[in-house]
N, C-alpha and C positions, 0 to 999 in steps of 0.2 A: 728315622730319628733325625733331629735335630745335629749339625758341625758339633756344637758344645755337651751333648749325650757324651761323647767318646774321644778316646786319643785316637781311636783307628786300628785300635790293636784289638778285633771285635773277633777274639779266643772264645775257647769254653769258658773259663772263668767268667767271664762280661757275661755271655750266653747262662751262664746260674746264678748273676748276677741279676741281669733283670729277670728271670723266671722267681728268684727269692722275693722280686719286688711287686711281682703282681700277682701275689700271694694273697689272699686275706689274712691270712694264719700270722703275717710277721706282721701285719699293721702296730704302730702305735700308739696309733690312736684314732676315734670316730669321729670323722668330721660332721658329715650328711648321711642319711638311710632312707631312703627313699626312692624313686624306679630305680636310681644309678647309686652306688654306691662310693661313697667318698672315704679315705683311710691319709692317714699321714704315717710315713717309714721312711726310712733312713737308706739313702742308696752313694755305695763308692763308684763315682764314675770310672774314676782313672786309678792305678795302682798307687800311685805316690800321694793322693788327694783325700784327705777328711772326707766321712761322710756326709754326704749335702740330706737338708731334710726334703721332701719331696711329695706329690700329692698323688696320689693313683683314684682315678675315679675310673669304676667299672661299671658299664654300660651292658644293660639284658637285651637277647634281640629273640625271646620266645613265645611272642606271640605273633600271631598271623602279621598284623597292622608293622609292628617290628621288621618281620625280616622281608617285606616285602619294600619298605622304607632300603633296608640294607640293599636290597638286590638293586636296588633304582639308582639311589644314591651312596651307598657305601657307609660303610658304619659311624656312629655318632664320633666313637674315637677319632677315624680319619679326619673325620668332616672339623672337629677341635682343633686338633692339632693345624691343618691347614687354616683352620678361620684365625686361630691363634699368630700364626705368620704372618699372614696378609696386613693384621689389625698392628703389628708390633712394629713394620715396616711403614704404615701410615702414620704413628706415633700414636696410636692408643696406647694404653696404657692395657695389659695383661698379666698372669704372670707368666715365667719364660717356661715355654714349650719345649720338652725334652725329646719326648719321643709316643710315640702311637703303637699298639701292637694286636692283633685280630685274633681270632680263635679260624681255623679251616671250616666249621661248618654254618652254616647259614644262620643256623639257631645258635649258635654258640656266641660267648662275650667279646667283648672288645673292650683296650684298655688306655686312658688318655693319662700319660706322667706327664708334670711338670713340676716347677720350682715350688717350695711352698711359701708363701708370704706372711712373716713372723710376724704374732701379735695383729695379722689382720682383726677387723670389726666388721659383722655383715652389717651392710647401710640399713635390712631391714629392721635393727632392733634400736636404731635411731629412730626412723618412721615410726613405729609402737610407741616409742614413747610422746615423738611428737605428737601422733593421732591422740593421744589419752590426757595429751598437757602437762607432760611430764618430761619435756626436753632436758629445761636447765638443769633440774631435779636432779635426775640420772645419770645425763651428760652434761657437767659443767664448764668442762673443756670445748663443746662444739658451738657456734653459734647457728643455731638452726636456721636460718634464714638465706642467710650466705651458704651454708651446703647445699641445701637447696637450689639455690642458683648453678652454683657449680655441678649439680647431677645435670638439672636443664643444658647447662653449656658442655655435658658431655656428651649429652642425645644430641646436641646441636653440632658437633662434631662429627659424631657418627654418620648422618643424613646428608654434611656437607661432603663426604666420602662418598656416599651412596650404601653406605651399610645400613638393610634395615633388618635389626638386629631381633626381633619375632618374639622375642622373651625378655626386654628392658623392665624387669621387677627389681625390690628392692633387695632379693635374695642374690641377685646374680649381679652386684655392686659392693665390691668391698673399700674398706677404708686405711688404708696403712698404718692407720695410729686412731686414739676417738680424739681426733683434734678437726678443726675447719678446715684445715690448711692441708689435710692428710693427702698421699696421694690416692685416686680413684682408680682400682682397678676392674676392667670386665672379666668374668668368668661364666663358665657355664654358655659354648660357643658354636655348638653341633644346629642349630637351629638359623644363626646367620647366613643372610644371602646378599651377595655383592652384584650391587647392580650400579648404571650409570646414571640415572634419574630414580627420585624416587618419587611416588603419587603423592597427593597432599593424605588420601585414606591410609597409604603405607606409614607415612609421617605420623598420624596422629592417632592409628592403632597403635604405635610403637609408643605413644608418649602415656597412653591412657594407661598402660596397664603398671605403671607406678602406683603402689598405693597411698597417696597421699590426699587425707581425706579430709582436713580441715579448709575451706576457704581461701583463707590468707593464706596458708603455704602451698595452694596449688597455685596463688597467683606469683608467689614468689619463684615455684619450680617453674612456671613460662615464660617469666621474665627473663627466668638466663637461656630458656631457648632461645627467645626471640628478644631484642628490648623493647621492652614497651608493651610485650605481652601479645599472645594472638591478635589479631583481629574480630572483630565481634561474632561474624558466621562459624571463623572457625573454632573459635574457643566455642560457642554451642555445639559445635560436631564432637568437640574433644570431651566434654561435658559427656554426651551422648554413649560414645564410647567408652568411657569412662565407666561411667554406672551401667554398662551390656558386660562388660568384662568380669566387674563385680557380680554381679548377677550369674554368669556362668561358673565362676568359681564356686559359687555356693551350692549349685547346681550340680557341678561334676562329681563331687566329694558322694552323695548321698549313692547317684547312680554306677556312680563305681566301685562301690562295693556292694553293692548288690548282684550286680551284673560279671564281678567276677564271684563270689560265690555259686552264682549258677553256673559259669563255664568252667569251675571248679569241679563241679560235680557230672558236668556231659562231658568232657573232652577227655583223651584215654590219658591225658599227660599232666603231670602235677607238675608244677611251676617248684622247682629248687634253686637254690642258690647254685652259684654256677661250680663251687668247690663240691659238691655233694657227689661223689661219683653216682652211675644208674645200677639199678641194680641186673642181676644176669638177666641175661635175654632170653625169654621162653619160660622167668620162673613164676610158679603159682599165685598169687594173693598175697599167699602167709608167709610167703620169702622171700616178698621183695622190700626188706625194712634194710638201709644202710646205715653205716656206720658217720656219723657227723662229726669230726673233728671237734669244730668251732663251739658247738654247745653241748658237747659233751654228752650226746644222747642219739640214740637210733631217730632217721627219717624214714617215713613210711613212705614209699615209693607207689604201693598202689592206690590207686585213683578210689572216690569217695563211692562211685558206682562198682568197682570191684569189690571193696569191703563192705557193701552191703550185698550184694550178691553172697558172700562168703556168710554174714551173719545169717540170711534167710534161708539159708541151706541148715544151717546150727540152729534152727529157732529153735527146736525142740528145746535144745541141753542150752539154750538161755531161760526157758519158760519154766523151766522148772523151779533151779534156784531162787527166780522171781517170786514165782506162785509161794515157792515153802517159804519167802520171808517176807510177804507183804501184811499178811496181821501183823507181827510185831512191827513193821516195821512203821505201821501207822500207829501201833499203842507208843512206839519208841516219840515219834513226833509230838502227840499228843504230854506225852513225859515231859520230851524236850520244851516246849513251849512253856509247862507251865513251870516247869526250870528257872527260866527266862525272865518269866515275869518276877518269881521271885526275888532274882537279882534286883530288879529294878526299884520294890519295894523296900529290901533287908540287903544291901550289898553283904556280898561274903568279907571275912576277913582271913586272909591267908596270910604265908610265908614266902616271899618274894624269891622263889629258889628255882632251877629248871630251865636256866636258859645256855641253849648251846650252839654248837656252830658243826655243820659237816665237810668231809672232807674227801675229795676224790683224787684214783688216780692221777701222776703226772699233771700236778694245780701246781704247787713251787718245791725249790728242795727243801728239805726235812727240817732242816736247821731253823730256816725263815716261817714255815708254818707252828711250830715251838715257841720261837720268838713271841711271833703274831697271840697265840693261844694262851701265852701267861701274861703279854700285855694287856690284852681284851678283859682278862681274870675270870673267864668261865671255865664250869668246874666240868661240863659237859660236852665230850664231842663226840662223832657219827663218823666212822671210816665207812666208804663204801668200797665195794669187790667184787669186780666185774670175773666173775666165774669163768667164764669164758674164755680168759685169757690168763686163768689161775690166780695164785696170789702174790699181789702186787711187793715188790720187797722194797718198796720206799715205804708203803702204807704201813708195811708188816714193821719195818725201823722206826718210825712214829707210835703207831702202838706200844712198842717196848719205851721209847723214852718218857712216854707219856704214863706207863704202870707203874715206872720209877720215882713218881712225883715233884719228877722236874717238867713246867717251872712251878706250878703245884699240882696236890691231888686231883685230879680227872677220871672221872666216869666213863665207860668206854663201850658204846655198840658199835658193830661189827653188821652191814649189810652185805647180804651176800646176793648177786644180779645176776639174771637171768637174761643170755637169748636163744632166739627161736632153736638153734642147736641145740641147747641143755633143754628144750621143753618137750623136743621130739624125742630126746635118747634121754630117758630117768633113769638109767645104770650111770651113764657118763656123771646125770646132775649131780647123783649121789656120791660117787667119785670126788667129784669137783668139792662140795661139803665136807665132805669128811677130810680131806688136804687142809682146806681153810680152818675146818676146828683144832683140827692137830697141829696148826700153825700157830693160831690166837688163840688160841683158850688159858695159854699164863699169862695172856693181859685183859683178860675179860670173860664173863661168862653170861654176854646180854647178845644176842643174833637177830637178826628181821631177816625174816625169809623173805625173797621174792622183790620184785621193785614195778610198783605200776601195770597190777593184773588187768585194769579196765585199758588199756592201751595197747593195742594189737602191734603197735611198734617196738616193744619190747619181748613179740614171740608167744603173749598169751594169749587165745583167741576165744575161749571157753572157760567156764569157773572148771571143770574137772580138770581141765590142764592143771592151774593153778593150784588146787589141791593135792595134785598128784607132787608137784613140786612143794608144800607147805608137808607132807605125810613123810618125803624121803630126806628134806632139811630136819624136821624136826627129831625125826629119829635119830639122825646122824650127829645132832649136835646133843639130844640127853644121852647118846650111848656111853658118852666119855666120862659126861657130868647130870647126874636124875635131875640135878637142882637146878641148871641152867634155863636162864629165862629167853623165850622164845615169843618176839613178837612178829605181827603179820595185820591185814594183808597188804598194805601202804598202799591202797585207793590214792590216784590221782586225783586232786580237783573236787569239790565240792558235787558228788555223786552219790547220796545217800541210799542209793535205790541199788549199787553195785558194791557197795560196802555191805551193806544188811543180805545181800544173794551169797556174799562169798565167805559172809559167819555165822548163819544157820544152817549147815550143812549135817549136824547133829553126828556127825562121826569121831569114836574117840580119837584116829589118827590122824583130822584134824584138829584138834585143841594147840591154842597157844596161850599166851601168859598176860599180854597185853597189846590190847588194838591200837596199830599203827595208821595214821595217816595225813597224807602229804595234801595237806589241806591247803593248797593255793587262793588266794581269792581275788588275784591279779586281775580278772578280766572284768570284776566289778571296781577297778581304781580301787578308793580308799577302801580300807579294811571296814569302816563302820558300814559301809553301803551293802545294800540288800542284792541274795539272790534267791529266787524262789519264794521269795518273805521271808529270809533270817540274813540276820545280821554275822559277824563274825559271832557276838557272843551267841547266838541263837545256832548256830552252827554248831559249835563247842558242845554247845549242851545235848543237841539230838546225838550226835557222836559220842557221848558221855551217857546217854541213855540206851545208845544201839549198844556199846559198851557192856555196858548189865545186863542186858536182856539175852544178847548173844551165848548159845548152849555151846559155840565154840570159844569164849574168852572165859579163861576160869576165873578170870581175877576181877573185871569189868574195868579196869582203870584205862586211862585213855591218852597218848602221847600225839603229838603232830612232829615227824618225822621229819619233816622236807616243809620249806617255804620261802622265796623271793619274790622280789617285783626285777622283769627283766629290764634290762639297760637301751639306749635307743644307739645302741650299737652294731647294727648291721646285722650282721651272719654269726655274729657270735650271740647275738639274742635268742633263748630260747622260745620265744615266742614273737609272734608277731606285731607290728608297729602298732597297729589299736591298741595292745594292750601294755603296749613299752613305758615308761618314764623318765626322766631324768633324776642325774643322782641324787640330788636337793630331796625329792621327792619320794625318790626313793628310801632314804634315810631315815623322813620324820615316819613314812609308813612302817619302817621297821619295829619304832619305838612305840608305838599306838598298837600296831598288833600283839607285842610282845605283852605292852602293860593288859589289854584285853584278854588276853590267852592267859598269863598266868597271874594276873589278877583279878579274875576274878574265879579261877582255882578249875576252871573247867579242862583245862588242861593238865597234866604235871608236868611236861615237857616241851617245849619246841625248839627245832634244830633248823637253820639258816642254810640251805643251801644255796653256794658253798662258800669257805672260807676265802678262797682262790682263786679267779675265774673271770675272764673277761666276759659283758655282757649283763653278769650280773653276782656276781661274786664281791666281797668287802674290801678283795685286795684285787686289784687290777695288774696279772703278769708279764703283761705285754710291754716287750720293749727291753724284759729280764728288770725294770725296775722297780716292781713289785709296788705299784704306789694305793696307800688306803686311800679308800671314798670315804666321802661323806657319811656313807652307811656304818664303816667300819666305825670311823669317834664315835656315832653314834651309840651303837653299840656298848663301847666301852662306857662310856659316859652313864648307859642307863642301867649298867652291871654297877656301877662303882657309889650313884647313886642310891639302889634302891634294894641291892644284894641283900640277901636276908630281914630284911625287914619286914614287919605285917604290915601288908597293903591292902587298904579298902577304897570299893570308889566312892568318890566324892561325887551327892546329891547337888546337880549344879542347874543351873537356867539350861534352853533348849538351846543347842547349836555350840555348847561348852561343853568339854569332857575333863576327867582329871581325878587323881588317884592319890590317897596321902597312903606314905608310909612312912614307918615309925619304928625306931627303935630306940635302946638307951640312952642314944644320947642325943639324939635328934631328932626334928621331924620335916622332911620332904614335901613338900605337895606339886604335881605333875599337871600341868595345863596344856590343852590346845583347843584350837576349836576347828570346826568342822568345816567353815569353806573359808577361801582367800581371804577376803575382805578384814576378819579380827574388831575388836574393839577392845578398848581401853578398859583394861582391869583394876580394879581400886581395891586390895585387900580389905578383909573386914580385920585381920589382925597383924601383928608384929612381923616383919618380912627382915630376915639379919642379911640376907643375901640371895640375889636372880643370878640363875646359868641359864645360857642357852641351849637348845639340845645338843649341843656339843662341847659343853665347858666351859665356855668364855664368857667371861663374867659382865653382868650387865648393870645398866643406869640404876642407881636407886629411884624408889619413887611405883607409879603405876604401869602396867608391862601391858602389852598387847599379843595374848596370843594369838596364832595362826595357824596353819597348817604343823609346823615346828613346834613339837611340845616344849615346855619352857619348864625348867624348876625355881621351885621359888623353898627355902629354907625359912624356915619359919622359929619366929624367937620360942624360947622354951618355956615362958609363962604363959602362951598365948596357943600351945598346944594344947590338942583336948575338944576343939570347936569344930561343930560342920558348916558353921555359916564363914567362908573362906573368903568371900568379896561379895561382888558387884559388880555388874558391867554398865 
């Protein structure tokens, strides 16, 4: 560590001091996710000292190429931390290096803290805007030309030391303010090497990989290298290298994901975050799924060649269920489709009702999730109850505040979860069931058995598993109550060929009430885009068709249980960076899916998982300051606008979407359009007032949607019209 780490008084305290701080779990916030991982937290140095805010970036060393880098030269942490000294001592400019800390094994993390730099700007999103001509625009504070200079005159610093620095992007350049003037600091420093000359090749690979792609501003960025600018040979070699680097960028991205899904599936070891403990050693396939903290769900510890080994042992008792539901399940498509098209011809017209939010385990205290649930004003929420570990008595004290009709009436299911424990011993499950109904059943009488049967990470590895779990829930929750409704089997992910296996089973012990599932469509981006050839509403609809057909659903109606877009926040993401978002993004997707889902009636219900939760939750808990996203106004915003009203879609040009609804005393109509770009919308009628999808009120006149659905309120004489505008 760093003099300034510590008074010297380096007790246990200090010693649970920094183990609190190289935590993912207390992060407050996501900086970077990507190989290394970046968090900002809060750390007391000294006993009598305010907490300083601070930066942890954790560095992975589990692949081959890693720890053989480690054994040579010592971890990327070290190698920071010392390049960060060196550099602070020559008068670069850094931020201040705290301290460095290793893991004992080879393969294990390593962690670089330092100071954090308030209100930093990456210089790369100056660059973006310069490349696109968008400087002054964006940044009216910076003069572009002059920074530029000043990055040149930093690299011309660095080279006059002999640091050539291996990684001078615009990512690893921040700015202390978005001003010209700001100061510049280096980050990101595991890759410098200090030498006493450097080559003119070393020089001018380090200059190249700036991405600064306009003309004028690359001759601006070398004039503050040099005055006057390269020389003619050399500015053609910088040139050169220049567009090689570009060229490999574009390059690595494709081959790197490819090449690690193949070494994903030969090598005996699956790539976890470094908080994920392993699971026992010596255990089978189907018990090695651990428990994850961070995103609030089992990781599956066996490799992708173990779990197929495991299913080609079970083809049989896969083949079956398959076999007995592939007719319907193609008449169900063939339904579905032409569902679909009807929509598109005769939009439905429904009741804008059914939108809700879920809630787990240990997300905030009781109080602030109440709070949250009567600001929002949805009338529906989803406790879920990890069996396992019995029933939760905060969820259990939300349930009861929530039968009470504070802070109004609310609807209430009750998921009851399974792992691989409860699937092996069905006395225990049933056990486990029957505690849970006799706990909640005076604040509800709606249950979903089971959580996520196509996912071997949650302990089911066969539809009979499943069933045998869906026969001793279901018993156990009508014993108390005939009437109580019983949904199943909450299919993961758009899987219609494991849905249709695990509701044609034609036995009456298993019948349930209404098909659940946890229809994600995250990994196609926006919800309208296709997978398989269906859209979200196309989706909807074959599940509204498997629905009916199913001799295990009495009722055929058809609910989506579970749905988010994960956050690009690390280890707390449930899913992976391909298929991450930002929150902006994530927000408008929530209101496009929901108006899709329950307007156009193919749904009755969808529930947001979850209300709480870093990664991808509406309320972000990290830090204990509970702060809403983007997603959450969202939310409220499209509950407050369009609650109970009949909504139909609106017949619009290609690349526009948008839905009116209507009630007595008003009319709504909902816009967005399908890619970045927007164009200018010109009402055909009387427009009294534009929000944006979050409330805030906007310019009179003609609106551009985008990604961002947009409301437009429309005058009441002028209600009654499908032709809405023009673009």
């Amino acid at each position: 560590m760093a003099p300034e780490a510590s008074s010297g008084d380096l007790d246990a305290r200090f010693e649970a001091e920094v183990r609190r701080v190289l935590e993912p779990a207390n992060a407050t916030r996501s900086l970077h996710w990507g190989r290394s991982y970046l968090y900002e937290t809060a750390w007391r140095r000294r006993r009598d000292e305010d907490e300083l805010a601070v930066v942890v970036k954790q560095f992975r060393h589990d692949d081959l190429r890693a720890r053989l880098r480690r054994r040579r030269r010592g971890t990327r942490a070290r190698l920071s931390f010392d390049a960060a000294l060196r550099l602070r001592r020559l008068g670069v400019a850094t931020p201040e290096p705290l301290l460095y800390a290793e893991s004992k094994t080879l393969d294990g993390p390593a962690w670089f803290v330092c100071r954090l730099v308030p209100e930093a700007l990456e210089l790369r999103y100056v660059l973006r805007a310069l490349n696109a001509g968008e400087g002054p625009a964006r940044f009216p504070a910076i003069d572009g030309a002059a920074l530029l200079r000043r990055v040149g005159g930093l690299a011309a610093a660095l080279h006059r030391h002999g640091i050539w620095f291996r990684d001078l992007t615009s990512g690893n350049v921040l700015l202390s303010a978005p001003a010209t003037d700001a100061e510049l600091y280096l980050v990101d420093l595991n890759r410098a090497r200090f030498r006493r000359r450097l080559s003119l090749s070393q020089r001018l690979r380090d200059l190249s990989r700036m991405p600064v792609l306009r003309p004028a501003d690359r001759a601006e960025y070398l004039s503050g290298y040099r005055s006057g600018g390269l020389p003619r040979c050399q500015r053609l070699l910088f040139e050169v290298f220049h567009y090689g680097f570009r060229l490999k960028i574009r390059s690595k991205q494709g081959a790197r994901r490819g090449l690690r899904r193949f070494s994903d599936f030969l090598l005996p070891r699956r790539r976890a975050h470094p908080h994920i403990p392993e699971a026992d050693r010596g255990a089978k396939p189907q018990e090695r799924a651990v428990w994850d903290p961070l995103t609030d769900q089992p990781h599956q510890q066996a490799t992708r060649g173990q779990r197929l080994g495991v299913r080609l042992r079970d083809a049989a008792h896969h083949a079956r269920p398959l076999l007995r539901a592939a007719g319907p399940l193609l008449r169900s498509i063939v339904e579905g489709k032409r569902l679909r098209r009807r929509l598109e011809r005769v939009p439905a017209r429904v009741s804008f009702q059914g939108l809700g939010v879920a809630v787990g385990p240990n997300s905030a205290p009781v109080g602030a999730l109440v709070e949250a649930i009567g600001d929002l004003g949805v009338e529906n929420v989803l406790l879920r109850f990890h069996l396992w570990q019995g029933v939760d008595g905060d969820l259990l004290r939300l349930a009861e505040v929530l039968r009470g009709g504070a802070p109004q009436p609310v609807e209430t299911v009750f998921q009851l979860c399974q792992d691989r424990s409860l699937v092996r011993d069905n006395r225990l499950w049933r056990r486990r069931v029957e505690e849970a109904v006799a706990a909640l059943s005076p604040f509800g009488d709606r249950f979903l058995i089971g959580q996520a049967p196509n996912r071997s990470k949650w302990g089911v590895w066969r539809a009979d598993e499943y069933w045998r779990l869906l026969a001793a829930g279901g018993e156990a929750v009508r014993a108390g109550n005939p009437d109580a409704c019983v949904l199943a089997p909450a299919v993961i992910d758009f899987e219609p060929h494991a849905t249709a296996g695990l509701v044609h089973s034609g036995r009456p012990e298993h019948r349930f009430d209404i098909l659940a599932s946890q229809l994600y469509v995250d990994r196609r981006g926006a919800p309208e885009n296709r997978q398989l050839g269906f859209d979200l509403a196309g989706k909807l609809a074959l599940m509204r068709a498997v629905a009916r057909r199913a001799p295990d659903c009495a009722s055929g109606r058809s609910w989506v249980t579970e749905f988010n877009w994960p956050l690009r926040e690390g280890p707390h993401a449930p899913a992976g960076r391909d298929v991450a978002v930002d929150e902006d993004t994530q927000a408008s997707y929530l209101v496009r899916y929901c108006l899709e889902a329950l307007g156009t009636g193919l749904a009755e219900r969808v529930y947001w998982w979850q209300l709480s939760a870093a990664g991808y939750g509406l309320i972000d808990p990290r830090g204990g300051a509970l702060r809403r996203r983007p997603a959450y106004r969202a939310l409220r915003q499209l509950q407050r606008e369009v609650a109970g009203a009949r909504v139909e879609r609106l017949l619009l040009p290609a690349g526009v979407r948008g839905y009116r609804a209507v009630t007595p005393s008003r009319e709504v109509h909902v816009l967005w359009a399908l890619d970045r770009r927007g164009r200018v919308w010109r009402p055909a009628v009387g427009v009294r007032a534009a929000r944006d999808r979050d409330g805030v009120e906007l310019a009179s006149g003609p609106v551009r949607p985008g990604p961002a659905p947009v409301y437009l309120e429309i005058e009441q004489d002028a209600a009654g019209t499908q032709d809405v505008g023009s673009p």
